[in-house]
N, CA and C of each residue as an Amber inpcrd file, in Angstrom:
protein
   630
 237.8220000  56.7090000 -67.9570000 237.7050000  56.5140000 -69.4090000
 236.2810000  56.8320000 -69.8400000 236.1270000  57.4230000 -70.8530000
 234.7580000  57.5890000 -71.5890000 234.5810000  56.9870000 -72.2070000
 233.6040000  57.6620000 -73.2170000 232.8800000  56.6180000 -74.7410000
 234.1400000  55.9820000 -75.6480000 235.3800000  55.9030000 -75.7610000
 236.3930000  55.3300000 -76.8620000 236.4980000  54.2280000 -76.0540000
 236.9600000  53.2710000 -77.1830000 238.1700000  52.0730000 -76.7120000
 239.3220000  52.3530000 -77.0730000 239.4570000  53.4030000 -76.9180000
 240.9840000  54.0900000 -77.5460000 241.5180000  54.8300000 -75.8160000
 242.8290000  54.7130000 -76.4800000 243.6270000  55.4850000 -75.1120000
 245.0330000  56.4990000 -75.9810000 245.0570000  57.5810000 -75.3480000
 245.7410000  58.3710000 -76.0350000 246.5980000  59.2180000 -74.8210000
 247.7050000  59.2960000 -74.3090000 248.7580000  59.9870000 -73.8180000
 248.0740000  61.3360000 -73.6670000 247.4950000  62.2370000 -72.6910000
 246.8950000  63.1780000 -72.6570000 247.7390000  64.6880000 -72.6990000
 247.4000000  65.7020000 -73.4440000 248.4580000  66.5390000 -73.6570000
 247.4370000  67.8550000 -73.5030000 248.1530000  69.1030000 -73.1510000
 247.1570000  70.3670000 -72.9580000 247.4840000  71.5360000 -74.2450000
 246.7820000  71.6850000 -74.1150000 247.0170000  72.8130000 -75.6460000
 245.5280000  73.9270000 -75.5590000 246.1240000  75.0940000 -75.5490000
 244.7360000  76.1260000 -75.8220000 244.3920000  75.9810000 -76.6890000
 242.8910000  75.9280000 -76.3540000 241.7150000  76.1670000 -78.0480000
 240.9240000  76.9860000 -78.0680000 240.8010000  77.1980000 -79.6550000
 240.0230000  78.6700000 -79.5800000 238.3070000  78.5230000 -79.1590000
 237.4480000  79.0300000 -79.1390000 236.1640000  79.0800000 -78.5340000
 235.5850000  78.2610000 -79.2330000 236.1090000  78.2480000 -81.1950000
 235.4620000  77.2190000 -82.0040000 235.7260000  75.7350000 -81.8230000
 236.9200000  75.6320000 -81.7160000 237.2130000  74.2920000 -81.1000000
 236.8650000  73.7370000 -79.8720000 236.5030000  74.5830000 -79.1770000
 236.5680000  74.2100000 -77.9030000 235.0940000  73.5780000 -78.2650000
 233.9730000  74.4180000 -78.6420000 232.4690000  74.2040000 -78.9660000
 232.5260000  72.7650000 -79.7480000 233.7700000  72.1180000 -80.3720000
 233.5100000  70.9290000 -81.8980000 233.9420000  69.7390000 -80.7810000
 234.8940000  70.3380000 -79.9370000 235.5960000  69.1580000 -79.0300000
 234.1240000  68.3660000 -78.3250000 233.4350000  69.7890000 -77.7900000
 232.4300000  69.4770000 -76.9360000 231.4930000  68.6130000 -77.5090000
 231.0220000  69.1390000 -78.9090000 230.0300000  68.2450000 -79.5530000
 230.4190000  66.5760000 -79.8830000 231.4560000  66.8730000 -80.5290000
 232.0560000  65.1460000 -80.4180000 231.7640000  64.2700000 -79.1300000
 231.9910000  65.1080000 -78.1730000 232.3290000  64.6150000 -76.8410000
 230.8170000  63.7730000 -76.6120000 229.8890000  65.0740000 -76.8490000
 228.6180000  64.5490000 -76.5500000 228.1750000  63.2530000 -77.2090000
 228.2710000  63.7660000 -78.5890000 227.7820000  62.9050000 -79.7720000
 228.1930000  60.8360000 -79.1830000 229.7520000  61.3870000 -78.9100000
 230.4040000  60.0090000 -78.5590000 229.7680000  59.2200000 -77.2990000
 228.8760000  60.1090000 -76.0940000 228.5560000  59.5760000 -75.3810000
 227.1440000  58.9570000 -75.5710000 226.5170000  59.4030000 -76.3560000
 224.8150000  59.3430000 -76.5670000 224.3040000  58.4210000 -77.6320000
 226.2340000  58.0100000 -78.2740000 225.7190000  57.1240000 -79.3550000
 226.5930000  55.9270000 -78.6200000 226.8010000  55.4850000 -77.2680000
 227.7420000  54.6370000 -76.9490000 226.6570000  54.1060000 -75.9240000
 226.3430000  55.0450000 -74.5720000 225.0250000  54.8430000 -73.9670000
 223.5410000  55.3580000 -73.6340000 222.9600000  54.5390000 -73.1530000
 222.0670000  55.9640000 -72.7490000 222.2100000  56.2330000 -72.2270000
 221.9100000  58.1100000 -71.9900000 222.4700000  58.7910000 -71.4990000
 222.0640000  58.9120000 -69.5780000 222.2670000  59.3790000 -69.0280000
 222.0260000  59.6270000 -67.2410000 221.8780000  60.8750000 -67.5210000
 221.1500000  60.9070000 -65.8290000 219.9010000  61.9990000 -65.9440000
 221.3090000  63.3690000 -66.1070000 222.4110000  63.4450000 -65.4940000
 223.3410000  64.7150000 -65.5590000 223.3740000  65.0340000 -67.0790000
 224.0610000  64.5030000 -67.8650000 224.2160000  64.7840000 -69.4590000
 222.6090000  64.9670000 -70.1890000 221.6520000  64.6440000 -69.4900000
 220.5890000  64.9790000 -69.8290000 220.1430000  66.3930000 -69.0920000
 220.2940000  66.7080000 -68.1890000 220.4780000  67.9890000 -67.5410000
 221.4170000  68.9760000 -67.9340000 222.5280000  68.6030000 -68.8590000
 223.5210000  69.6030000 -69.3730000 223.1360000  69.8490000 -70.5610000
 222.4620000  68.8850000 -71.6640000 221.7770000  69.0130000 -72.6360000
 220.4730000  70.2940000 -72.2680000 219.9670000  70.0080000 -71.5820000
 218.5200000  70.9600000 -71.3590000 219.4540000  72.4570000 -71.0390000
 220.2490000  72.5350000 -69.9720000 221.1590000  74.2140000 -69.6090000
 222.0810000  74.0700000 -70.5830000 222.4650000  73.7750000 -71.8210000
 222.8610000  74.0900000 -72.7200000 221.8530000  74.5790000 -74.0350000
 220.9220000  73.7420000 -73.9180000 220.1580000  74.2970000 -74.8370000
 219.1550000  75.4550000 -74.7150000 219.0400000  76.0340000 -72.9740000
 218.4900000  77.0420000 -73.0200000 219.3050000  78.5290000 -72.8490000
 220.5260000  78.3750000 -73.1710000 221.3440000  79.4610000 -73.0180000
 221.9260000  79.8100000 -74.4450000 222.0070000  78.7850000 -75.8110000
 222.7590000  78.5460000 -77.1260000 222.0540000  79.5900000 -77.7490000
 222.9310000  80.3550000 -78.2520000 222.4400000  81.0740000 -79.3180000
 223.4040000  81.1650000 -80.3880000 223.0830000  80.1780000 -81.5570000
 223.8260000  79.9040000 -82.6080000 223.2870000  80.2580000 -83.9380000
 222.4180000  81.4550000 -83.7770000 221.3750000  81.7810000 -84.7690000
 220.9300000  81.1800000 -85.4840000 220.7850000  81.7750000 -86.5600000
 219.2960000  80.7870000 -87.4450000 220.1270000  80.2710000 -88.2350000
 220.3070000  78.6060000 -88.3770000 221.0860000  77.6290000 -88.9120000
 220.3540000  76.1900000 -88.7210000 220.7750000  75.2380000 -89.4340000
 220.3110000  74.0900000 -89.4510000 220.8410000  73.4300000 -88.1800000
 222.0760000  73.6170000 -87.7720000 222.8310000  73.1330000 -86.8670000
 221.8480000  74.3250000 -85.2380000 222.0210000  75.1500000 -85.1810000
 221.3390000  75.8290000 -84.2250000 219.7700000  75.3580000 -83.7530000
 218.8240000  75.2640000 -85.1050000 217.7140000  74.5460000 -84.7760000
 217.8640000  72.8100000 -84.5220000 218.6500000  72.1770000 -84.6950000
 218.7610000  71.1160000 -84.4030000 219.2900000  70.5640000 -82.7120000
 219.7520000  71.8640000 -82.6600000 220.0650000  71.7700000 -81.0590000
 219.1520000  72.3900000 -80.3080000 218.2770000  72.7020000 -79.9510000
 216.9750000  73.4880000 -79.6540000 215.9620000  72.3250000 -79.9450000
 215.6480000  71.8100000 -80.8570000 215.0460000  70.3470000 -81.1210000
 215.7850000  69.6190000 -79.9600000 216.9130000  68.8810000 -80.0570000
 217.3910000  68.0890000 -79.0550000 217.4910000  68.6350000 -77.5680000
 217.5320000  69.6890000 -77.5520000 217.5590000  70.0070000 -75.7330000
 215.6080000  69.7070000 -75.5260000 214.5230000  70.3880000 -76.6140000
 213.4120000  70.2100000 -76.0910000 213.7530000  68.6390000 -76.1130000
 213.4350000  67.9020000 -76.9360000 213.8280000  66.3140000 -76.5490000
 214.0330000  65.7430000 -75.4850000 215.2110000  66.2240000 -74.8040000
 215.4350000  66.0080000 -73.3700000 214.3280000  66.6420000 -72.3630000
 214.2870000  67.5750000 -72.5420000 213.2470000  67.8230000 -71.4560000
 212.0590000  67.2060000 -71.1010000 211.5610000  66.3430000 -72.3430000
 210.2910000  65.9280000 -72.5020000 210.8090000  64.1940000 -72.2260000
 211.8200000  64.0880000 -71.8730000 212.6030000  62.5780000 -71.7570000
 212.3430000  61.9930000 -70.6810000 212.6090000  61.0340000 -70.4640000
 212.4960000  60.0570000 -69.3610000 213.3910000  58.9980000 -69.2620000
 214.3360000  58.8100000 -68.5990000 215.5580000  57.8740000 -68.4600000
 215.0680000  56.5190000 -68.6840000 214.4140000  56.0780000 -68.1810000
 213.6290000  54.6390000 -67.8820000 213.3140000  54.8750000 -69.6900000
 212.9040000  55.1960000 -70.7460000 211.8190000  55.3700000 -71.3860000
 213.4270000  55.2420000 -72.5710000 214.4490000  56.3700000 -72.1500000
 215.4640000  56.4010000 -72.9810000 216.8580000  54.9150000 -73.1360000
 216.5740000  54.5050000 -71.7920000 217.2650000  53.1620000 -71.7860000
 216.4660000  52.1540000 -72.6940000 214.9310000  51.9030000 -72.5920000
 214.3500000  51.1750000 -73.6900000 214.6300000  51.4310000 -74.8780000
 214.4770000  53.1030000 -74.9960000 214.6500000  53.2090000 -77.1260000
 216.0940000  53.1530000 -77.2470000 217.0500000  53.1130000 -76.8940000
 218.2040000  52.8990000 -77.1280000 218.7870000  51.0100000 -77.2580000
 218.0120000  50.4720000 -76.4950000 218.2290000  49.0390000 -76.1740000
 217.1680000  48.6310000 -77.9020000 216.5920000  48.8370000 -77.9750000
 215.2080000  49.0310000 -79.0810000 215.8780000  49.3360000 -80.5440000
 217.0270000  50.0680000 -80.6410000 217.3810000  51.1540000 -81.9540000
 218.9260000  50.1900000 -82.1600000 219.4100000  49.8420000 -80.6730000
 221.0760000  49.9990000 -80.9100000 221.4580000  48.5150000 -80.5440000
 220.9900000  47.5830000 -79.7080000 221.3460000  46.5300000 -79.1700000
 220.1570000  45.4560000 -79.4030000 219.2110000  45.6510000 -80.0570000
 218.0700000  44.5500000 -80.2380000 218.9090000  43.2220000 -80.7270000
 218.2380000  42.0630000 -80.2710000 218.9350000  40.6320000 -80.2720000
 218.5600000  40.6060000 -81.5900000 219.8540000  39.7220000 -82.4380000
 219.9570000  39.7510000 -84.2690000 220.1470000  40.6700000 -84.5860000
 219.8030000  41.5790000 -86.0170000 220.7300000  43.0490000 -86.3370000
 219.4530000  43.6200000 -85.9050000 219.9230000  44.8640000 -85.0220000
 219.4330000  45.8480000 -84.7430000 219.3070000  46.6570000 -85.6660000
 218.1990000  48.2230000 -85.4260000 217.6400000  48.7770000 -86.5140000
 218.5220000  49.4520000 -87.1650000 219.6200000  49.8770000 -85.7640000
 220.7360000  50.7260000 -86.1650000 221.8680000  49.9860000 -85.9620000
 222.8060000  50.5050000 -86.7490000 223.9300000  49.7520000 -86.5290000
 225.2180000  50.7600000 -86.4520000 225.9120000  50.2170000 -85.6160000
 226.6470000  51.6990000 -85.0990000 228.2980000  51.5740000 -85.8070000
 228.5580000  50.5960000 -86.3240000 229.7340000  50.3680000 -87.1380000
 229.7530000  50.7070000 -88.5050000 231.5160000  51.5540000 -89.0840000
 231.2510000  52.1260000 -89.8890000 231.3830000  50.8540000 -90.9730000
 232.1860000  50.0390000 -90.7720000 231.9630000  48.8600000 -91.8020000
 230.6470000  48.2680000 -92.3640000 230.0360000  47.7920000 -91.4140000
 228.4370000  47.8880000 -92.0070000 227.9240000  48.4510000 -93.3860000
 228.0580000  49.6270000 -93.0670000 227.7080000  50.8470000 -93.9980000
 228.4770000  51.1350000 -95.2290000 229.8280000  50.4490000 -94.9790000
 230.7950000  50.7960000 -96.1110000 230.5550000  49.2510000 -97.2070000
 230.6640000  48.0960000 -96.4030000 230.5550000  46.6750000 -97.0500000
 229.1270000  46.1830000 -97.4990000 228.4070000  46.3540000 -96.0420000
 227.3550000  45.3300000 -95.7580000 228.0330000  44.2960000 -94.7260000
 229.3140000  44.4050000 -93.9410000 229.0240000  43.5060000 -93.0660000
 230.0320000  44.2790000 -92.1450000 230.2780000  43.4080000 -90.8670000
 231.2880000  43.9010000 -90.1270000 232.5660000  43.4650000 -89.6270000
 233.6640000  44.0140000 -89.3470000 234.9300000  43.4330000 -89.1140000
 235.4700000  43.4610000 -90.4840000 235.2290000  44.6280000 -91.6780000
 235.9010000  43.8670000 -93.0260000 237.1190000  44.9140000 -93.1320000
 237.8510000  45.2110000 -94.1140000 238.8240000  45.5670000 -94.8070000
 239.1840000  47.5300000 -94.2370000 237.7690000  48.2660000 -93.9460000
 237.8880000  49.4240000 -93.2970000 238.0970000  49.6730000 -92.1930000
 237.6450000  48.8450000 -91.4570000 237.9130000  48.4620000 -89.7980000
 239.8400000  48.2610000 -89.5880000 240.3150000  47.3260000 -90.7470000
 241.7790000  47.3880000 -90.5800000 242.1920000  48.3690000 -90.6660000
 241.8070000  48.9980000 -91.8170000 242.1030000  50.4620000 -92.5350000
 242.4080000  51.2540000 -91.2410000 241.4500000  51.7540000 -90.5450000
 241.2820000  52.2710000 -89.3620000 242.1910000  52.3530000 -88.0260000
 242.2740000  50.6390000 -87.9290000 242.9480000  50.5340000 -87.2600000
 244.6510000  50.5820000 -87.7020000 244.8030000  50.9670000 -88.5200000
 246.3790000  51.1190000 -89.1580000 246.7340000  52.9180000 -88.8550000
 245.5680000  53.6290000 -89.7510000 245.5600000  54.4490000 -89.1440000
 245.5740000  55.1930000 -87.6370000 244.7900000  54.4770000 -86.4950000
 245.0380000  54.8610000 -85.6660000 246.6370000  54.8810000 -84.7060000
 246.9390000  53.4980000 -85.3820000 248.4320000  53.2950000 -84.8000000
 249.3490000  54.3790000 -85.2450000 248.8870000  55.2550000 -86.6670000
 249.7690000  55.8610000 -86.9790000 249.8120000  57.3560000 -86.3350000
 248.4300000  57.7190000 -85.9830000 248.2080000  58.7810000 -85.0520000
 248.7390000  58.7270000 -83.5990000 248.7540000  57.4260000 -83.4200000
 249.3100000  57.1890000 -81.7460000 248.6040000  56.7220000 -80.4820000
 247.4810000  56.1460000 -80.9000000 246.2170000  55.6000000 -79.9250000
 246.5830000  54.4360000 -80.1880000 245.9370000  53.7700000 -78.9600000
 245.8500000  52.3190000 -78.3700000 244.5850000  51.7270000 -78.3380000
 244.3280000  50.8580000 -78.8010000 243.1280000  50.0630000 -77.7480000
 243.4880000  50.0530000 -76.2470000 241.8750000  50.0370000 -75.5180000
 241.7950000  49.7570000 -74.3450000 241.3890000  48.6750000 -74.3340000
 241.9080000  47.4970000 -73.3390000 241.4650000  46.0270000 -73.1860000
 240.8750000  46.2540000 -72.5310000 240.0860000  46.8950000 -71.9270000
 238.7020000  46.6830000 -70.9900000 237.5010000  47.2390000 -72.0430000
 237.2890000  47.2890000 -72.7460000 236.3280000  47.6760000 -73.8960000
 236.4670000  45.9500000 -75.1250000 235.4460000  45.6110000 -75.4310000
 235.2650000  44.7080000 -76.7260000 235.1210000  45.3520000 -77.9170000
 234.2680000  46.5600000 -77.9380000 233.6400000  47.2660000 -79.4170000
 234.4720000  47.1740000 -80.1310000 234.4490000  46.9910000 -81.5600000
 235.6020000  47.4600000 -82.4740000 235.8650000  49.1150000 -82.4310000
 236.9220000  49.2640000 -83.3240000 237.5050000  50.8060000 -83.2160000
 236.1780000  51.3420000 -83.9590000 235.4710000  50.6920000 -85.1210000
 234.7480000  51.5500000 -85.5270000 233.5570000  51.7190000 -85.4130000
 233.2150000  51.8480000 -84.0820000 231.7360000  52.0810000 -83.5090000
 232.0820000  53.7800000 -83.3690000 231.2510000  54.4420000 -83.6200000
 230.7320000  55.5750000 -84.4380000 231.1910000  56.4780000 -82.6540000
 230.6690000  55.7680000 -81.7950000 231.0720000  56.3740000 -80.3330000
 232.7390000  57.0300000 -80.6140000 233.0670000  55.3400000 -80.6060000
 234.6620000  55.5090000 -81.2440000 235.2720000  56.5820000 -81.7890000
 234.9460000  56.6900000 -82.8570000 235.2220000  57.7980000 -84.1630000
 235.0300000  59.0820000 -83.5990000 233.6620000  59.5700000 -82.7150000
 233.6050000  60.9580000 -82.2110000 234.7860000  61.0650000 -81.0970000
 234.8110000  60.0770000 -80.2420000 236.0490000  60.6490000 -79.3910000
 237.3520000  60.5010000 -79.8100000 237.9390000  59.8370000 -81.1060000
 238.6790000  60.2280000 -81.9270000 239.4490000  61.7500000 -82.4730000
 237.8510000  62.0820000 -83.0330000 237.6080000  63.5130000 -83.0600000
 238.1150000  64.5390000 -81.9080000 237.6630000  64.6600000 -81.0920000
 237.5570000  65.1670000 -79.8300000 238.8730000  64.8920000 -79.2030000
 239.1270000  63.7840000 -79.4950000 241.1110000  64.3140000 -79.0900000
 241.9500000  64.2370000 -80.0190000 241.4890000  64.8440000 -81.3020000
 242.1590000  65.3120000 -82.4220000 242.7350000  66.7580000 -81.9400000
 241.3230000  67.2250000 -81.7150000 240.7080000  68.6750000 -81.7120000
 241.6130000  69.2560000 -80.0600000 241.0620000  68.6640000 -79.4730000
 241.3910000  68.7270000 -77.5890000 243.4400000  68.9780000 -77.8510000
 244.0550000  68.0980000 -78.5080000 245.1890000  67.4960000 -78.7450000
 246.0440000  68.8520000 -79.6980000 244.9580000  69.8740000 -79.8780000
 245.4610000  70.3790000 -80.8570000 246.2380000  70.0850000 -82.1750000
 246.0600000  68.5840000 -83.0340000 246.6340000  68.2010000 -83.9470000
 245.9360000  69.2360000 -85.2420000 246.8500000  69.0640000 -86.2300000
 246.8350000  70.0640000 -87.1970000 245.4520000  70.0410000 -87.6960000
 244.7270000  70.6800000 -88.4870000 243.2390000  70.7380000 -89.0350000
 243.6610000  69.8580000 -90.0700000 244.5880000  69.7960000 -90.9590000
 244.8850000  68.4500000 -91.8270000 244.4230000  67.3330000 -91.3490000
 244.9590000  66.9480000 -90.3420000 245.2600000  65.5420000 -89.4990000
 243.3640000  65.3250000 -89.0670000 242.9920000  66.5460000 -88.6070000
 241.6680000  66.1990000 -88.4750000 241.0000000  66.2790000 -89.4920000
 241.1100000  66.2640000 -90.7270000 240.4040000  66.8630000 -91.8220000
 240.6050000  65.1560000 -92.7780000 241.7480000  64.9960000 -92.5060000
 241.5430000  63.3680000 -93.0950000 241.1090000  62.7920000 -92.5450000
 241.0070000  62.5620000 -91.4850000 240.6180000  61.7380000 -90.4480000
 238.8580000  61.2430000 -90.6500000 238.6750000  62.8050000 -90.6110000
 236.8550000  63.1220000 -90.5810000 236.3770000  62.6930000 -92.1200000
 237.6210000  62.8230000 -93.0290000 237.4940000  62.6110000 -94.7660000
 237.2430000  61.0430000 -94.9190000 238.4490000  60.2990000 -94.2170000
 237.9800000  58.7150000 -94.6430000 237.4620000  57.9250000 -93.4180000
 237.2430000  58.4240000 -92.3220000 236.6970000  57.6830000 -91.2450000
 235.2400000  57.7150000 -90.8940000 234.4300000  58.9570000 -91.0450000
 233.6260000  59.4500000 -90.7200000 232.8230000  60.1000000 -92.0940000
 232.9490000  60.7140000 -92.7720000 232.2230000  61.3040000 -94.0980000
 231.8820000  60.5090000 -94.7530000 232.2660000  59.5330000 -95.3840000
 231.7940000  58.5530000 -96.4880000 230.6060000  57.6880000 -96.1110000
 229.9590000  57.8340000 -94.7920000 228.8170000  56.7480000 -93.9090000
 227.9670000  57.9430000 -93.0500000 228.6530000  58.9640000 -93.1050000
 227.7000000  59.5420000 -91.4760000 226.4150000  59.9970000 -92.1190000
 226.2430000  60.5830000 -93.1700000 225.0110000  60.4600000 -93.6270000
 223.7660000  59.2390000 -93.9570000 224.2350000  58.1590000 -94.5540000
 223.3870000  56.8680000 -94.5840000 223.3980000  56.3900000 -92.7650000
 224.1690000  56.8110000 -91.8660000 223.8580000  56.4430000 -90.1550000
 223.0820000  57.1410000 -90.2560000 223.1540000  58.7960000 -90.0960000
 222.0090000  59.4660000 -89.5270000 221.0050000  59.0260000 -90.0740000
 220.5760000  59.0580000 -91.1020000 219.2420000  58.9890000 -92.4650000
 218.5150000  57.3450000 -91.9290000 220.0460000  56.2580000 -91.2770000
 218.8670000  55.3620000 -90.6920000 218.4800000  55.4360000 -89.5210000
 218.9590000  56.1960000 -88.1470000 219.1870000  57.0210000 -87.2640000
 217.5590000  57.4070000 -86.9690000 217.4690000  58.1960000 -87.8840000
 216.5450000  59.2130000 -87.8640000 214.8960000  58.3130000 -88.3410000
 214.9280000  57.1540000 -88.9310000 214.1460000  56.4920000 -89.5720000
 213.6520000  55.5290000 -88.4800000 214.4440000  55.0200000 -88.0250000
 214.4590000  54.0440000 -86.8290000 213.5960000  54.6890000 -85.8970000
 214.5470000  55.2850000 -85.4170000 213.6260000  56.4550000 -83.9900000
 212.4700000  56.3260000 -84.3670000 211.8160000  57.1470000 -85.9050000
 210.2290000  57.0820000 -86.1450000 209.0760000  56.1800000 -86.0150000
 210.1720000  55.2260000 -85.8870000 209.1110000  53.8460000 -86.0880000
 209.0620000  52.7530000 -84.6100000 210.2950000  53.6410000 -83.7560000
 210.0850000  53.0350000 -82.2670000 209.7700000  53.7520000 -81.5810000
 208.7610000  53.1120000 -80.6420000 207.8520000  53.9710000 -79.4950000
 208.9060000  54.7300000 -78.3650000 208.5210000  55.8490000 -78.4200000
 209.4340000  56.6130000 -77.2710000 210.8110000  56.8940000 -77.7340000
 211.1870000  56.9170000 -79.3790000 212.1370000  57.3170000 -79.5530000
 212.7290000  58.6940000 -80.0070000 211.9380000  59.4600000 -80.1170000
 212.0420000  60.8520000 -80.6290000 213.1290000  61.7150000 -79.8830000
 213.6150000  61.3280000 -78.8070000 214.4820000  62.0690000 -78.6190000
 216.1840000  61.6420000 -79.3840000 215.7780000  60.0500000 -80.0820000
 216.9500000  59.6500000 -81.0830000 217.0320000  60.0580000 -82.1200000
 215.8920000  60.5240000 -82.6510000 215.5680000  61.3500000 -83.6850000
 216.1540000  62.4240000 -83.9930000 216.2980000  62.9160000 -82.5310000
 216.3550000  64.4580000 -82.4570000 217.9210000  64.1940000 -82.3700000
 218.4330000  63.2880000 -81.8560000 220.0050000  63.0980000 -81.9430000
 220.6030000  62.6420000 -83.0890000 220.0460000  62.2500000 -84.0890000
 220.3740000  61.9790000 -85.2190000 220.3460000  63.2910000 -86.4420000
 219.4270000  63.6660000 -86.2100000 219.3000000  65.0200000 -86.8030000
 220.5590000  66.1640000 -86.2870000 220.7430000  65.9710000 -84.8460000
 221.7520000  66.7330000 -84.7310000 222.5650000  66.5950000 -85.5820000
 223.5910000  65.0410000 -85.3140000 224.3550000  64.8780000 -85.5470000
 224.9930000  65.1090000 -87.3930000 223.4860000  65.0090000 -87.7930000
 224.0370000  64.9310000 -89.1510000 224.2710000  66.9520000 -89.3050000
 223.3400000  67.5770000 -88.9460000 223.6510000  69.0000000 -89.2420000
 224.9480000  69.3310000 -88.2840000 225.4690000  68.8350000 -87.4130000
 226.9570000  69.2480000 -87.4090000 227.7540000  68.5410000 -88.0880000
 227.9120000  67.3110000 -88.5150000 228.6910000  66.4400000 -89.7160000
 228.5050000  67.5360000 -90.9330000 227.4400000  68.2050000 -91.1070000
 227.1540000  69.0780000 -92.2770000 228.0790000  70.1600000 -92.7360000
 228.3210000  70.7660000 -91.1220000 229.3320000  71.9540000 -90.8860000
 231.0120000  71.1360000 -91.2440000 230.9270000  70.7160000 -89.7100000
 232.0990000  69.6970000 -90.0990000 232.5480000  69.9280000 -91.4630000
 232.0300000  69.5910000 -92.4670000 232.4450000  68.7400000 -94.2500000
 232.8730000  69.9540000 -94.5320000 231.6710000  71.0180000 -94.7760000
 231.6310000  72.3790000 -94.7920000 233.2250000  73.2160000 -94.3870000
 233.4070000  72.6380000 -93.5090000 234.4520000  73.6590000 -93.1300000
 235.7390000  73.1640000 -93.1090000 235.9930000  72.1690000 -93.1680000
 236.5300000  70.9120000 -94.3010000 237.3260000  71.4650000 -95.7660000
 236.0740000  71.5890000 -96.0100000 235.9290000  71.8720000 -97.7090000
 236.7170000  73.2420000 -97.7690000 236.5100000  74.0590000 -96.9410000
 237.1080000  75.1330000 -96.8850000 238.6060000  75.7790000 -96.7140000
 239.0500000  74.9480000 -95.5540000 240.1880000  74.7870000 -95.3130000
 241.0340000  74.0250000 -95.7720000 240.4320000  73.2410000 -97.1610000
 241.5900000  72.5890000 -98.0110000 241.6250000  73.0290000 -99.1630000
């Protein structure tokens, strides 16, 4: 099991090169905002980012930012700013639930929402996980076996419309604020910034296809 507390009946379906690239990013996104990361996914980050050529884009320079990030990282250094940003005792700087962001508190009325929805897509909770469904980890590997699952671009297009769009900007924006102001966090920085310039595309292409 990975970054979800979700469990989903696993199914194979070809994807095209674009999907395959959105599956991947979720994938990542879901792991880096769930733990810190180990030195391998920090090593796939660096040989991914020195081979990407996604030309000149917000999303392209943001990944080139985050692979240098990693390189200049230190595991020991990345377990602190993550413990520092995401888990500090009382509310932490960041907060990784989308309720938070939608109310001001957590466990409220979107979290059900969510979870109604997910039953209707066909996922489970996993009882070996506590997080609620809507820890942001959550939501990307959601994504990622939307995409993986080959479900319709509709199905992912609402999904990303009321689960994820209405907050991922005020996360990143505190994301990105946080990092600045904790020692040794710049490579969260640099993951926050990602994340919001592919949420960017994401909407973008979204917008397009409806």
């Amino acid at each position: 099991m990975n970054s979800t507390d979700l469990e989903e009946t696993p199914s194979s379906h070809p994807l095209n090169e674009e999907d395959q690239a959105r599956a991947g990013m979720y994938a990542l996104l879901a792991n880096l905002f769930y733990r810190p990361p180990n030195a391998i996914l920090i090593k796939n980050i660096i040989a991914a980012g020195a081979v990407y050529d996604g030309g000149d884009t917000p999303l392209a320079d943001a990944w080139v930012q985050l692979a240098a990030a990693a390189s200049a990282a230190e595991l020991g250094a990345l377990q602190d700013a993550y413990a520092a940003l995401f888990v500090s005792p009382g509310e932490a700087p960041v907060i990784l639930h989308s309720s938070w962001y939608l109310t001001g508190f957590l466990h409220e009325k979107p979290l059900a929402e969510l979870r109604q929805a997910l039953i209707k897509l066909g996922f489970a909770r996993n009882d070996d996980v506590s997080e609620p469904e809507d820890h942001i980890a959550a939501l990307c590997d959601v994504m990622r076996l939307l995409i993986a699952d080959g479900r319709p671009i509709a199905v992912q297009q609402e999904f990303f419309t009321r689960f994820i769009g209405p907050w991922c900007e005020r996360y990143t924006d505190r994301l990105t604020q946080a990092a600045i102001e904790v020692p040794g966090a710049d490579f969260y920085r640099c993951v926050g910034q990602f994340a919001r310039a592919f949420w960017d595309v994401e909407k973008l292409a979204f917008e397009m296809d409806g």
